[in-house]
Predicted model as a PDB file, atoms N, CA, C, CB and O in Angstrom, pLDDT in the B-factor column:
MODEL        1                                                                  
ATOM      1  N   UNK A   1      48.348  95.539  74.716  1.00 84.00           N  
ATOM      2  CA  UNK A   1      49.096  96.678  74.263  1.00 84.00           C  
ATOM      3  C   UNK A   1      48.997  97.827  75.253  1.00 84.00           C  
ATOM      4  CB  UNK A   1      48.614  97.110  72.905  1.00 84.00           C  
ATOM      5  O   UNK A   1      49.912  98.645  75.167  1.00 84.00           O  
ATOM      6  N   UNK A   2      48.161  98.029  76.085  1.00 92.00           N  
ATOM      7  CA  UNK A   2      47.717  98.822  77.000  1.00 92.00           C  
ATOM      8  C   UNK A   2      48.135  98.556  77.717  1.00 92.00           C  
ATOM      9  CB  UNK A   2      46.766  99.009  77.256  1.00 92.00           C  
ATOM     10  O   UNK A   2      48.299  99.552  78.421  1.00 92.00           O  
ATOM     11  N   UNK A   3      48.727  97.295  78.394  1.00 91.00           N  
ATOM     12  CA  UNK A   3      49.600  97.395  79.646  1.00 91.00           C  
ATOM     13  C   UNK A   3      51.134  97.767  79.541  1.00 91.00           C  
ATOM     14  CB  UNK A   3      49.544  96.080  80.314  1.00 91.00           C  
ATOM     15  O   UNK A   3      51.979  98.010  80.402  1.00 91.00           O  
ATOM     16  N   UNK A   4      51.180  97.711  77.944  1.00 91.00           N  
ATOM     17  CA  UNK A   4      52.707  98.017  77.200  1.00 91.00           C  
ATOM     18  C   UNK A   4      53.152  98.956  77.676  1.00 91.00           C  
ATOM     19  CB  UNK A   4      52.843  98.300  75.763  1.00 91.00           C  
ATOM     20  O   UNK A   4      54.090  99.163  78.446  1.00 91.00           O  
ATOM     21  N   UNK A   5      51.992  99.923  76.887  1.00 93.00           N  
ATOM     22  CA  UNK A   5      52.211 101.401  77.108  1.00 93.00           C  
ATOM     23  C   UNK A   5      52.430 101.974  78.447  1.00 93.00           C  
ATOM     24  CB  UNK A   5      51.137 102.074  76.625  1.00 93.00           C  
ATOM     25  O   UNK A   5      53.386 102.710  78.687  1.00 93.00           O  
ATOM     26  N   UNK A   6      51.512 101.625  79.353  1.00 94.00           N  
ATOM     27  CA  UNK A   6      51.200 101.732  80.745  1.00 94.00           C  
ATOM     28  C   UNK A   6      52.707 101.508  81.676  1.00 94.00           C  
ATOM     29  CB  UNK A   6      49.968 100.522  81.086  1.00 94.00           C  
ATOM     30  O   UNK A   6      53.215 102.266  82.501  1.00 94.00           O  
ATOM     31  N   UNK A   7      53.127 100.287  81.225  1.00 93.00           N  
ATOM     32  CA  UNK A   7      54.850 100.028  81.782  1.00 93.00           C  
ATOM     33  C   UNK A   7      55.741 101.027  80.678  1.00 93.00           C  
ATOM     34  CB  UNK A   7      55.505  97.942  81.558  1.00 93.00           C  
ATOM     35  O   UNK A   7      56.647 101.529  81.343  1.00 93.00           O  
ATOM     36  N   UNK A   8      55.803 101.377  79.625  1.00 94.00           N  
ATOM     37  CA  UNK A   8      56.838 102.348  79.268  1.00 94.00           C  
ATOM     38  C   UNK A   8      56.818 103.199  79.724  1.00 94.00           C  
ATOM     39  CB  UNK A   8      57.001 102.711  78.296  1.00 94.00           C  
ATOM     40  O   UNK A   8      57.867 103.451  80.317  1.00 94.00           O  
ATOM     41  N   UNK A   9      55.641 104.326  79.828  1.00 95.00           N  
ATOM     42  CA  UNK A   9      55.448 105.382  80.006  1.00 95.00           C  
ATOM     43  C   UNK A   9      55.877 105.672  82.010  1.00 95.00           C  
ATOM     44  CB  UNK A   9      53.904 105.556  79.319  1.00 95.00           C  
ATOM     45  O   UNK A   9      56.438 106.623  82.554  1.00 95.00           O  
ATOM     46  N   UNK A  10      55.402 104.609  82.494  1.00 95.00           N  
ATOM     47  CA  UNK A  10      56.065 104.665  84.480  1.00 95.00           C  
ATOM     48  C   UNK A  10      57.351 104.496  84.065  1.00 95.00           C  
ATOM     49  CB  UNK A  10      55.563 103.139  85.939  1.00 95.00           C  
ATOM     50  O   UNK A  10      58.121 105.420  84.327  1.00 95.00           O  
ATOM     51  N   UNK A  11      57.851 103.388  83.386  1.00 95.00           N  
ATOM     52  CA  UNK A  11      59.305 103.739  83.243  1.00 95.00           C  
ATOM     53  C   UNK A  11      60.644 104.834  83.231  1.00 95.00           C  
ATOM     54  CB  UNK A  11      59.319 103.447  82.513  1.00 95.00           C  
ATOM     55  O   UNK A  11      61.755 105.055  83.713  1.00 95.00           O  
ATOM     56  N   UNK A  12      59.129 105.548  81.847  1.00 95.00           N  
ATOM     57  CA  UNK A  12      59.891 106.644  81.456  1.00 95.00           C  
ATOM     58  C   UNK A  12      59.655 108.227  82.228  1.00 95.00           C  
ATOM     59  CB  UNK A  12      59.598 106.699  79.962  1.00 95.00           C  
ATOM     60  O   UNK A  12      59.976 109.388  81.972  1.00 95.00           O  
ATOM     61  N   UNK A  13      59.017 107.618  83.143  1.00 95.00           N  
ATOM     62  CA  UNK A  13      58.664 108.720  84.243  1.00 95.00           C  
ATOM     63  C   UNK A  13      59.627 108.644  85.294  1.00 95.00           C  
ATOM     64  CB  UNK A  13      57.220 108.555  84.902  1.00 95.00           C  
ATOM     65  O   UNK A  13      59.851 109.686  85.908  1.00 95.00           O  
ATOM     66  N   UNK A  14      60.316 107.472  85.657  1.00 94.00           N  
ATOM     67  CA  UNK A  14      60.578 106.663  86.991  1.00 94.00           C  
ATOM     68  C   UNK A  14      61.762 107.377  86.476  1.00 94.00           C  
ATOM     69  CB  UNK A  14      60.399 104.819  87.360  1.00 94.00           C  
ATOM     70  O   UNK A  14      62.321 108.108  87.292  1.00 94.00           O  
ATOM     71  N   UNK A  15      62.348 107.302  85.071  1.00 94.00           N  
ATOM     72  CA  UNK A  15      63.969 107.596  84.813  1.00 94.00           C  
ATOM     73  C   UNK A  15      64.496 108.794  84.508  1.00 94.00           C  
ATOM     74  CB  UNK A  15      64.478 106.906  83.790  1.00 94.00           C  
ATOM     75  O   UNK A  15      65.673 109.140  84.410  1.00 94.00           O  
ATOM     76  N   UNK A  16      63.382 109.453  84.353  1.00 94.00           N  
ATOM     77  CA  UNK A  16      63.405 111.043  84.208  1.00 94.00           C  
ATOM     78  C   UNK A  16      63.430 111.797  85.450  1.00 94.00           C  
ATOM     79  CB  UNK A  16      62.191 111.557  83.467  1.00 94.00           C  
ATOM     80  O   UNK A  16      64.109 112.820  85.542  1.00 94.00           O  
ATOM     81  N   UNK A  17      62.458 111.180  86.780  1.00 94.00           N  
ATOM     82  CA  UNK A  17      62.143 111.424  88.143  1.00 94.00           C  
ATOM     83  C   UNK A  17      63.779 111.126  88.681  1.00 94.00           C  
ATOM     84  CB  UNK A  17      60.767 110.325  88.804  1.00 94.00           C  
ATOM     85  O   UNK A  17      64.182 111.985  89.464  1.00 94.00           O  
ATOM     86  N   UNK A  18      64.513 110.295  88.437  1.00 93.00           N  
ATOM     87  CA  UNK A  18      65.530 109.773  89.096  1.00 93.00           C  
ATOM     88  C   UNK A  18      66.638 110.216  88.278  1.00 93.00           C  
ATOM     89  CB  UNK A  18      65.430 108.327  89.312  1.00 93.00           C  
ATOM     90  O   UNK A  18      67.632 109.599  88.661  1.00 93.00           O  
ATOM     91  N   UNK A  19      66.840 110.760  87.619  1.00 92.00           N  
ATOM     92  CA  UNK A  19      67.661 111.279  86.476  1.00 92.00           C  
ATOM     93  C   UNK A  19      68.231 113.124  86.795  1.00 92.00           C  
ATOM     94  CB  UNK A  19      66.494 111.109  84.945  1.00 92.00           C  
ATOM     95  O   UNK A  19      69.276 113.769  86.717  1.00 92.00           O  
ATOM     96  N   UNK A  20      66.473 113.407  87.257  1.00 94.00           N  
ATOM     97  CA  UNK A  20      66.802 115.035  87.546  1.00 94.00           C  
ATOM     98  C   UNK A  20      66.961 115.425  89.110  1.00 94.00           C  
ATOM     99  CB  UNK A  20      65.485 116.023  86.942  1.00 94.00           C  
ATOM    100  O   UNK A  20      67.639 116.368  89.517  1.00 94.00           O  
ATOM    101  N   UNK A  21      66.169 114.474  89.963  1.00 92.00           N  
ATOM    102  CA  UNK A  21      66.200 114.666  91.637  1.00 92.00           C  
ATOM    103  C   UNK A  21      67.509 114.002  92.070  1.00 92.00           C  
ATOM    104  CB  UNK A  21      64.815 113.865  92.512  1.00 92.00           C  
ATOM    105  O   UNK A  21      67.827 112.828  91.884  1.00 92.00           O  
ATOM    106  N   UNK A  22      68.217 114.971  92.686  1.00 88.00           N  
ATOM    107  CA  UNK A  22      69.267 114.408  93.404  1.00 88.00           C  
ATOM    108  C   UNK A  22      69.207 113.871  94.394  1.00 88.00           C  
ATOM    109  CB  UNK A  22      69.998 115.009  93.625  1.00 88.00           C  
ATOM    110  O   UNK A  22      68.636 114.280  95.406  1.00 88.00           O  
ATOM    111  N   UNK A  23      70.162 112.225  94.162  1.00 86.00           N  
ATOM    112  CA  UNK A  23      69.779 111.148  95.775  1.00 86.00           C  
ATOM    113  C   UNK A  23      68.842 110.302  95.166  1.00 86.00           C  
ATOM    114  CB  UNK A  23      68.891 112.011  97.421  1.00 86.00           C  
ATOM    115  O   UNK A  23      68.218 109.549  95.914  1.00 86.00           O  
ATOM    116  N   UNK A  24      68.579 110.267  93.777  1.00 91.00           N  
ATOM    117  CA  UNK A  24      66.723 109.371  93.618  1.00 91.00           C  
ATOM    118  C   UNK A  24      67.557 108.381  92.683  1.00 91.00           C  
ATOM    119  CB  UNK A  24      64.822 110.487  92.526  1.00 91.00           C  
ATOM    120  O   UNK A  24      66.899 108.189  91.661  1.00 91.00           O  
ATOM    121  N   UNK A  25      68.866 107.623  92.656  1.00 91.00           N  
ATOM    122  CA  UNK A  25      69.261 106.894  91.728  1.00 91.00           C  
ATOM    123  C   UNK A  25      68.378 106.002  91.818  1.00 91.00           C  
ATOM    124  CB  UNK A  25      70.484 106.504  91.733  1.00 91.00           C  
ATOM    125  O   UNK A  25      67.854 105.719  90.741  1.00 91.00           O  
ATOM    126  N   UNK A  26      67.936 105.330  92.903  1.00 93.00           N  
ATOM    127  CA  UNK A  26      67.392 103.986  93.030  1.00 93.00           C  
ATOM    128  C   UNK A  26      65.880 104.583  91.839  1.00 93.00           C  
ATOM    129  CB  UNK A  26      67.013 103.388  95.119  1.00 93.00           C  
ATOM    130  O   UNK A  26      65.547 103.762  90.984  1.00 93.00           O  
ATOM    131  N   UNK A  27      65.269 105.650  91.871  1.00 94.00           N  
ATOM    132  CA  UNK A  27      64.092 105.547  91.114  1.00 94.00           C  
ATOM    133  C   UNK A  27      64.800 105.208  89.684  1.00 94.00           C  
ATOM    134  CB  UNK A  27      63.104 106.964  91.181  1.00 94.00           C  
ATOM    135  O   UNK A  27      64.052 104.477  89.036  1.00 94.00           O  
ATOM    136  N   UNK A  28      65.781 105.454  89.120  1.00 94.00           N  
ATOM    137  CA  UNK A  28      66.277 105.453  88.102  1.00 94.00           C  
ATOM    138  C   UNK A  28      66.777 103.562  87.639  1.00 94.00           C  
ATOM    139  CB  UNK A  28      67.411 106.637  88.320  1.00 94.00           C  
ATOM    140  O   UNK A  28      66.701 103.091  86.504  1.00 94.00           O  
ATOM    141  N   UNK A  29      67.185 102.929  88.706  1.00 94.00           N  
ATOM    142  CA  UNK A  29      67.253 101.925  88.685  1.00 94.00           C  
ATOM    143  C   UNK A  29      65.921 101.082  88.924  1.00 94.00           C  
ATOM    144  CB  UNK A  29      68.163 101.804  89.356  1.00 94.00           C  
ATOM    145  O   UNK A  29      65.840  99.901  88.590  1.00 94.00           O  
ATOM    146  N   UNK A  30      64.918 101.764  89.511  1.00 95.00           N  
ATOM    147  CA  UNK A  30      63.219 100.740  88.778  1.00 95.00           C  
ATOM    148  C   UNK A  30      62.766 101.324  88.243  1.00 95.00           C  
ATOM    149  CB  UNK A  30      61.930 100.178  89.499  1.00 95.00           C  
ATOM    150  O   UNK A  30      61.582 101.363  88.580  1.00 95.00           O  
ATOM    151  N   UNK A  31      63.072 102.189  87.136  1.00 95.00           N  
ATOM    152  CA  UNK A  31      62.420 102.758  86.047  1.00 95.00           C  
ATOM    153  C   UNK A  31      63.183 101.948  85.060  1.00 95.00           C  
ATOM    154  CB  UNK A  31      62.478 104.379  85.908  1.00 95.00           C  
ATOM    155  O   UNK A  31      62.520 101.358  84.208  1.00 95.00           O  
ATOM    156  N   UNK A  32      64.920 101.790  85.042  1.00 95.00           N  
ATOM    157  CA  UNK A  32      65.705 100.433  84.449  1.00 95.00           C  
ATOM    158  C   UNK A  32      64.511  99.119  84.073  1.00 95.00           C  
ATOM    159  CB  UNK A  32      66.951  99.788  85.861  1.00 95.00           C  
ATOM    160  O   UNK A  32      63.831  98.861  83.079  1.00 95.00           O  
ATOM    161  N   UNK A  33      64.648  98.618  85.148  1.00 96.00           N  
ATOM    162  CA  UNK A  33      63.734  97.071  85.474  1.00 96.00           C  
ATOM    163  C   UNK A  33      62.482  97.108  84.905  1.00 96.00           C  
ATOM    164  CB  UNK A  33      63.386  96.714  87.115  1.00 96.00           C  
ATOM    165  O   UNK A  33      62.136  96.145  84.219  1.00 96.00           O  
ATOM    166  N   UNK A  34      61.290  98.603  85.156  1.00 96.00           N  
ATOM    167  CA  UNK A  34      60.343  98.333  84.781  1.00 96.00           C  
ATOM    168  C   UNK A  34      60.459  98.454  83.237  1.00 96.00           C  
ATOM    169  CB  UNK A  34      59.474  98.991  85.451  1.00 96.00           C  
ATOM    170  O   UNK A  34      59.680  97.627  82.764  1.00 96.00           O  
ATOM    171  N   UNK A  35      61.244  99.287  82.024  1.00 95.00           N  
ATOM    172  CA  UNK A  35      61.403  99.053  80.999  1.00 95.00           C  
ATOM    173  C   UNK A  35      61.921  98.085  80.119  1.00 95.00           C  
ATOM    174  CB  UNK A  35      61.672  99.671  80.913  1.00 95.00           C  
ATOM    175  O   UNK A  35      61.711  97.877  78.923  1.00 95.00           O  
ATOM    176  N   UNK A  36      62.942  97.303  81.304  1.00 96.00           N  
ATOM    177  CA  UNK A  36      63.419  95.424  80.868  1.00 96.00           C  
ATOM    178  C   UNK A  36      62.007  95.002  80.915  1.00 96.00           C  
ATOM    179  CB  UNK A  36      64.611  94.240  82.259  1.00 96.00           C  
ATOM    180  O   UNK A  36      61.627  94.789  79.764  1.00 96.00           O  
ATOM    181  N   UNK A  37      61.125  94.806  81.738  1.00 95.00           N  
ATOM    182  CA  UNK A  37      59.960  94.286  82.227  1.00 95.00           C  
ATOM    183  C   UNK A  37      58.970  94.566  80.623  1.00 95.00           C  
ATOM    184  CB  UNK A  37      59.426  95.211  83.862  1.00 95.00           C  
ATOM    185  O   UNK A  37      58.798  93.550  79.950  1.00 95.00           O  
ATOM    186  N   UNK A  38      58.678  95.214  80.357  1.00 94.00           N  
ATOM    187  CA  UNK A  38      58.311  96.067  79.208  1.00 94.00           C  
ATOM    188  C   UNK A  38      58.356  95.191  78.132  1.00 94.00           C  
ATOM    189  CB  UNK A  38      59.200  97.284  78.973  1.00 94.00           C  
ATOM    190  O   UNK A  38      57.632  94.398  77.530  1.00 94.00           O  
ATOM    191  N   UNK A  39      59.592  95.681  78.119  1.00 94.00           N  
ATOM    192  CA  UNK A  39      60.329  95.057  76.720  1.00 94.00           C  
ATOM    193  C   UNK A  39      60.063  93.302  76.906  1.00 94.00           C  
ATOM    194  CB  UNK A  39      62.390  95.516  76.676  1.00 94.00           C  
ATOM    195  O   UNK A  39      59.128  92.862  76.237  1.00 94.00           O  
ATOM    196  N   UNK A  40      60.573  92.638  77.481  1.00 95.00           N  
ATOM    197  CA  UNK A  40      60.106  91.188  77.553  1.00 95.00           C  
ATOM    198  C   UNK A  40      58.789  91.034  77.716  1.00 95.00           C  
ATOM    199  CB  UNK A  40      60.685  90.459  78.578  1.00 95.00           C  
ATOM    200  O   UNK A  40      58.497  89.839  77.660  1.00 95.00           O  
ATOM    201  N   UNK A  41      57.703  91.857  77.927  1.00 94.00           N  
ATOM    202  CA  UNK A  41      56.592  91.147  78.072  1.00 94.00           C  
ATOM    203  C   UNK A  41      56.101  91.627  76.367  1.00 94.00           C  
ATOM    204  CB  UNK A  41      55.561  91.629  79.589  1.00 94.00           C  
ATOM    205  O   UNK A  41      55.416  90.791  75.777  1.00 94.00           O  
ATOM    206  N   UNK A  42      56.371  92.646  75.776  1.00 93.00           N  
ATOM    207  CA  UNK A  42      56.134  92.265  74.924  1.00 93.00           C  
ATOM    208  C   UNK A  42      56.919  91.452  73.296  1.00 93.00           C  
ATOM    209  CB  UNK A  42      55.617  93.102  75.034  1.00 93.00           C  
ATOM    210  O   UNK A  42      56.617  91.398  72.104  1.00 93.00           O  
ATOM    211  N   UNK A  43      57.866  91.019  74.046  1.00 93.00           N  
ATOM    212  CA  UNK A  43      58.920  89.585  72.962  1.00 93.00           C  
ATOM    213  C   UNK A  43      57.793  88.752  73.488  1.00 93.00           C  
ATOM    214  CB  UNK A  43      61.093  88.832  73.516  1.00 93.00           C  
ATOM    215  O   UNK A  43      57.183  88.309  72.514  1.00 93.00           O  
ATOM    216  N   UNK A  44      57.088  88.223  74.959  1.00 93.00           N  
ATOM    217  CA  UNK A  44      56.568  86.998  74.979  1.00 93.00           C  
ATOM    218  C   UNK A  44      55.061  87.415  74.243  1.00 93.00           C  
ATOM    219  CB  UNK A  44      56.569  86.317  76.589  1.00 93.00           C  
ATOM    220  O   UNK A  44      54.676  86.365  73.729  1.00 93.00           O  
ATOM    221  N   UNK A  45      54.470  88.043  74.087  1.00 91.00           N  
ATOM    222  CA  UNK A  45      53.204  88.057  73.533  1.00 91.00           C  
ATOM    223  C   UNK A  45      53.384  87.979  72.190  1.00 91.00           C  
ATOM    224  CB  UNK A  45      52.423  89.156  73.890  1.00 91.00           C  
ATOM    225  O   UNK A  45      52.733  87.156  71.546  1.00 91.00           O  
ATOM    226  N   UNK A  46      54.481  88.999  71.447  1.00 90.00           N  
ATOM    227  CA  UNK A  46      54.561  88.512  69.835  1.00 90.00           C  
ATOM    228  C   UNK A  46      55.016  86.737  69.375  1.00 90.00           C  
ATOM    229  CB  UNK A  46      55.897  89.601  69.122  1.00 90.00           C  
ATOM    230  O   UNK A  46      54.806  86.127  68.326  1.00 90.00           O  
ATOM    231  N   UNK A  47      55.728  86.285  70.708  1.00 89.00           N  
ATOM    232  CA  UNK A  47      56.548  85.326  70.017  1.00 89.00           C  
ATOM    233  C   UNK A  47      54.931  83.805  70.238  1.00 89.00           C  
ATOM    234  CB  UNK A  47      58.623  85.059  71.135  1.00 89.00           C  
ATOM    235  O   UNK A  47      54.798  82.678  69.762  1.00 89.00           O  
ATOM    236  N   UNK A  48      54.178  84.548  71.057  1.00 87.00           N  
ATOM    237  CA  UNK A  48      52.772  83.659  71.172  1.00 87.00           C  
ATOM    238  C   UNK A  48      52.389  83.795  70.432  1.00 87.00           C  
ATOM    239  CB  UNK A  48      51.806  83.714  71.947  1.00 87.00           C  
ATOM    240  O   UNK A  48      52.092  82.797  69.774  1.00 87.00           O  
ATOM    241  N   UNK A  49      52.076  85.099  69.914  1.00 84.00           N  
ATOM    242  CA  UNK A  49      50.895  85.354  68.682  1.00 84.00           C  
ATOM    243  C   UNK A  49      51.698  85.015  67.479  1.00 84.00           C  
ATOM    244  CB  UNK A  49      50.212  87.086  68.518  1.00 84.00           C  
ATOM    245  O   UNK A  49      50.920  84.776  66.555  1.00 84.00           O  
ATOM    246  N   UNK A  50      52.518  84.937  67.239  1.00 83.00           N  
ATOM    247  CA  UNK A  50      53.229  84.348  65.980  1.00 83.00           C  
ATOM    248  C   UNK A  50      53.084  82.653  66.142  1.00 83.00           C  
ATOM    249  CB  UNK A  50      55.011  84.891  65.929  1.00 83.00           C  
ATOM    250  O   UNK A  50      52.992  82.026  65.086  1.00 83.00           O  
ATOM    251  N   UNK A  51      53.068  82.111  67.051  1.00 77.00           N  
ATOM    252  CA  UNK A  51      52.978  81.018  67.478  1.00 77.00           C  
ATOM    253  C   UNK A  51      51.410  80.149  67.170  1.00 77.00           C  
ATOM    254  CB  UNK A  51      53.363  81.274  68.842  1.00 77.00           C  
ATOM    255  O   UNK A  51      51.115  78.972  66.966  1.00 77.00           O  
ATOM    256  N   UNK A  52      50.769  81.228  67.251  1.00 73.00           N  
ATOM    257  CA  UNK A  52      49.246  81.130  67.472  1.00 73.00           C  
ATOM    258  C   UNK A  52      48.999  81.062  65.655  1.00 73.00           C  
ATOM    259  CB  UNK A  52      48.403  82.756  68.532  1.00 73.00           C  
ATOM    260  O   UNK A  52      48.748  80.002  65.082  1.00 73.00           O  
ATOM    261  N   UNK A  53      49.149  82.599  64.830  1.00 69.00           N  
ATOM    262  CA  UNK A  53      48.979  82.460  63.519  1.00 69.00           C  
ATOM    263  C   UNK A  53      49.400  81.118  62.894  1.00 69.00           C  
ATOM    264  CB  UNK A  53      49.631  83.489  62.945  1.00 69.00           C  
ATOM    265  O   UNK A  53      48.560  80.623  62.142  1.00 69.00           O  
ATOM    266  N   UNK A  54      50.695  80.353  63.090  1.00 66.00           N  
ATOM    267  CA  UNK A  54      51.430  79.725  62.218  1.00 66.00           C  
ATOM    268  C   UNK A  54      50.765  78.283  62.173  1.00 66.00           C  
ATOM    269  CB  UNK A  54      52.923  79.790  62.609  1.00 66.00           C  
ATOM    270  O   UNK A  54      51.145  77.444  62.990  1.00 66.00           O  
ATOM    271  N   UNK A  55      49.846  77.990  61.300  1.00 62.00           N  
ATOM    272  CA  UNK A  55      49.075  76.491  61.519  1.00 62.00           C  
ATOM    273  C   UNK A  55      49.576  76.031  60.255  1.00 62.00           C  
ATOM    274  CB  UNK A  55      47.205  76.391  61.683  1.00 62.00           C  
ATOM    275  O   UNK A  55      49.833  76.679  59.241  1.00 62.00           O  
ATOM    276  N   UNK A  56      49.711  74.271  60.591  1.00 62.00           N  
ATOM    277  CA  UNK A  56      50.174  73.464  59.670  1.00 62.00           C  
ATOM    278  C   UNK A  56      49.122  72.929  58.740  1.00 62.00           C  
ATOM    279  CB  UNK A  56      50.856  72.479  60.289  1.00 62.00           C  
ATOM    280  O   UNK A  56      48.162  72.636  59.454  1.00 62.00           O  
ATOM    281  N   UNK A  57      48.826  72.639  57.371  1.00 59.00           N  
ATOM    282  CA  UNK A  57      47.848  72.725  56.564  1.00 59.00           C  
ATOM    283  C   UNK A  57      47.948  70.566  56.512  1.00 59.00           C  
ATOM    284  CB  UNK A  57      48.256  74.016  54.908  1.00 59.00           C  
ATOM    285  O   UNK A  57      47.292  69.828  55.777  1.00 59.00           O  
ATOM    286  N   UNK A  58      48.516  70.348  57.087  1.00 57.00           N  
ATOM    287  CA  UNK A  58      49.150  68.813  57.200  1.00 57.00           C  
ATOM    288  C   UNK A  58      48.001  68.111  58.111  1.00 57.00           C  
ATOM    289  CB  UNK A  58      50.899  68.733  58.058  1.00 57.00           C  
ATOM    290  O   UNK A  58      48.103  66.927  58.429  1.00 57.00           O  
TER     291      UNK A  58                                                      
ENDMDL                                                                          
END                                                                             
């Protein structure tokens, strides 16, 4: 969860940095990526740990 946070928060630095400095699109476009990045890493950890809880009593 700590690396979650850690990638939103550069994200949301990267897109704010590139958002207000003129000429800095590209920071705005890997502040993009690192919040895709984000977001999928944590779909793959819930869709493990849901994976992990779900045992068959069989």
């Amino acid at each position: 969860m700590v690396l979650f946070l850690i990638l939103l928060s550069s994200a949301i630095t990267l897109i704010v940095i590139g958002a207000v400095v003129d000429g800095m699109l590209y920071l705005v476009s890997t502040g993009v990526l690192v919040l895709v990045a984000a977001v999928m890493y944590l779909l793959v950890r819930s869709i493990l740990r849901s994976r992990r809880r779900r045992t068959t009593a069989f």
